[in-house]
N, C-alpha and C positions, 0 to 999 in steps of 0.2 A: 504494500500500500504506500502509496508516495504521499513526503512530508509536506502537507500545504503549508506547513509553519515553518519550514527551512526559511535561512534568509535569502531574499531574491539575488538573482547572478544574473548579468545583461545578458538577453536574447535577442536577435535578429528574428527581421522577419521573418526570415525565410526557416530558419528553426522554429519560430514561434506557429508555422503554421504545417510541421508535424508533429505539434504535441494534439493529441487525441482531447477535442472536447471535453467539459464534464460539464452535467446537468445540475444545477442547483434551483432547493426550493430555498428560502429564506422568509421567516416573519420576525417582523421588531412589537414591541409591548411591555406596559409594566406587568410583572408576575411570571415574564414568560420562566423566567431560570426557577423561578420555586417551583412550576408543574415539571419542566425537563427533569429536574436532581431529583424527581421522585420518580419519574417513568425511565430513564434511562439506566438505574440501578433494575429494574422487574423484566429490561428489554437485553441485561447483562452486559452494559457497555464497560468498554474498556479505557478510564482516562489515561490521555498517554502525551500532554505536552500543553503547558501554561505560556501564552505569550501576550507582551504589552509591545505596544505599536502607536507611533503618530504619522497621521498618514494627511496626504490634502488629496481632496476629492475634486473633479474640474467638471464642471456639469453644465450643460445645453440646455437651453429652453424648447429646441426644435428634435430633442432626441431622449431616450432612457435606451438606447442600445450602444451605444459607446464609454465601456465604462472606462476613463482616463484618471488616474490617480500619478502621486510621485508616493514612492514607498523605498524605504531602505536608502534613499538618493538615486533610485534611478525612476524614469518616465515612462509608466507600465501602461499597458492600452489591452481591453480583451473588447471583442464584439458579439452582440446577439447573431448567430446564425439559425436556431431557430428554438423550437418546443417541443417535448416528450409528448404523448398521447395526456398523459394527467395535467400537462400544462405547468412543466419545469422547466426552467429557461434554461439554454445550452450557448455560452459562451467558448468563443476560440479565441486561445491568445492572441494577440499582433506584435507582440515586442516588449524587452523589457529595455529602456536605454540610456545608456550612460549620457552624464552632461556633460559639455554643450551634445547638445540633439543636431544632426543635421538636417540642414532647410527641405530638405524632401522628405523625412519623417515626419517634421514637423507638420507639414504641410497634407499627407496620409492624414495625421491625427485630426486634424482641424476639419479635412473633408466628412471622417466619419462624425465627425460632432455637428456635420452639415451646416458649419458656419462656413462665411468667406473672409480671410484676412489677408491685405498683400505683405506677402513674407521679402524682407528686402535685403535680410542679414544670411550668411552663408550658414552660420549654427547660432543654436539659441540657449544662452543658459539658465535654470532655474529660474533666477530673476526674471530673464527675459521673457520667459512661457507665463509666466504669473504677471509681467504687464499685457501680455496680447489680451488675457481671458477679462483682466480688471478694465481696462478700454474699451473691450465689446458690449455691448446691450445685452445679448445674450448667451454669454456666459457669465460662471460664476466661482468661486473657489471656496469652499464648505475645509474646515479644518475637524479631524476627526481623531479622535482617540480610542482604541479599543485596546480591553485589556478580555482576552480569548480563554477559552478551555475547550482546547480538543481532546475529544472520544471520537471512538467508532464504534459502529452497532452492526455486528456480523459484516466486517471489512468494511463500511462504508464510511466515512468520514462524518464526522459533525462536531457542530462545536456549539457552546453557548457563551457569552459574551456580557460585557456591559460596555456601549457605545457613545460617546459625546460628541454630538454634533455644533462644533461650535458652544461646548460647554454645559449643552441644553441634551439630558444623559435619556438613555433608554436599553429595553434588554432585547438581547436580539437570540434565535436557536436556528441551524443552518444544517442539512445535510446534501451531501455533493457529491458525484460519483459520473462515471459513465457506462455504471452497472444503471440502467435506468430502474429495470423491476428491482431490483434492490434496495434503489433509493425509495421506492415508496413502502416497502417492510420496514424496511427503517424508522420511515415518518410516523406509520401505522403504530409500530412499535412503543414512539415514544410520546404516541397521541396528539401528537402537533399536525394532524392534516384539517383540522378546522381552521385554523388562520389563516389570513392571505399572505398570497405568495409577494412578498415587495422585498424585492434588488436593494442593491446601498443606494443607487441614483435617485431611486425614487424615494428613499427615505431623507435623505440628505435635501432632497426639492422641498419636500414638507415641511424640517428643520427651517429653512429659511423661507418660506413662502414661492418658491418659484412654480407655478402650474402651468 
């Protein structure tokens, strides 16, 4: 089972688009981690790795399928390619990339965020991808903190969380896999398939008002 809590290592495209999808459900809520620490001990999960993280999320007004974050310091991109029959969103990497970025990643990134920006500089660093989004209309940059606890429930990955978005906290419980029937034994397992399925993009839009 591969460590989604390793620390990230710069991916190219062209690597990034043969790592094999994985489908993720995801719901945010107060109380969610009190129902999971009691369904996931009767579902016999296995805790196996505590991680804290600050991350900045970069968010569209014209998309929830481009998710762009900066993580560990480099400028990570995955996109919606499509949905599981239950209606679990299946993200593919596009990259993880060191800084300065060059103008034609850059420039990848911005199209999937279905904005237009005229990029005039050959590479962009940090600072500079955080003036293009702070100048646009619509984009925006949400700062997030999450401190993680991954299990797995019969191989599959999950984790349950307490998330700050911009300060403003909430609980979040996530299972991911590209075992698709798996991931929903899982879900079943830990009695989390009533909640709605909401991504970080669209949790982070709510955090600050973006619809």
């Amino acid at each position: 089972m591969a460590d989604v809590f390793a620390k990230n290592a710069a991916t190219s495209s062209e690597d990034a688009a043969k790592i094999i999808p994985r489908a993720e459900f995801r719901a945010f809520g107060q109380g969610v981690i009190d129902k999971v620490t009691l369904t996931m001990w009767k579902a016999q999960a296995k805790l196996f790795k505590i991680r804290t993280s600050s991350e900045t999320y970069f968010l569209s007004a014209h998309t929830n399928e481009a998710n762009v974050k900066v993580r560990d310091g480099l400028l990570d991109i995955k996109t919606k390619v499509g949905e599981t029959d239950d209606g679990y969103e299946i993200f593919q990497p596009k990259g993880k990339f060191e800084f300065p970025v060059k103008k034609d990643e850059v420039a990848t990134i911005l199209q999937n965020m279905k904005v237009e920006v005229e990029l005039k500089q050959d590479s962009y660093t940090l600072e500079d991808f955080i003036g293009i989004v702070k100048a646009h209309p619509d984009l925006a940059a949400v700062e997030i903190d999450k401190k993680r606890f991954g299990f797995s429930v019969d191989g599959i990955i999950c984790e349950y969380g307490e998330i700050l978005f911009n300060g403003s906290k909430l609980e979040t419980v996530c299972c991911e896999s590209e075992d698709y029937a798996g991931m929903k034994s899982a879900i079943e397992a830990l009695e989390i398939g009533d909640y709605e399925n909401v991504n970080y993009l669209k949790a982070a839009k709510l955090s600050i008002g973006m619809v």
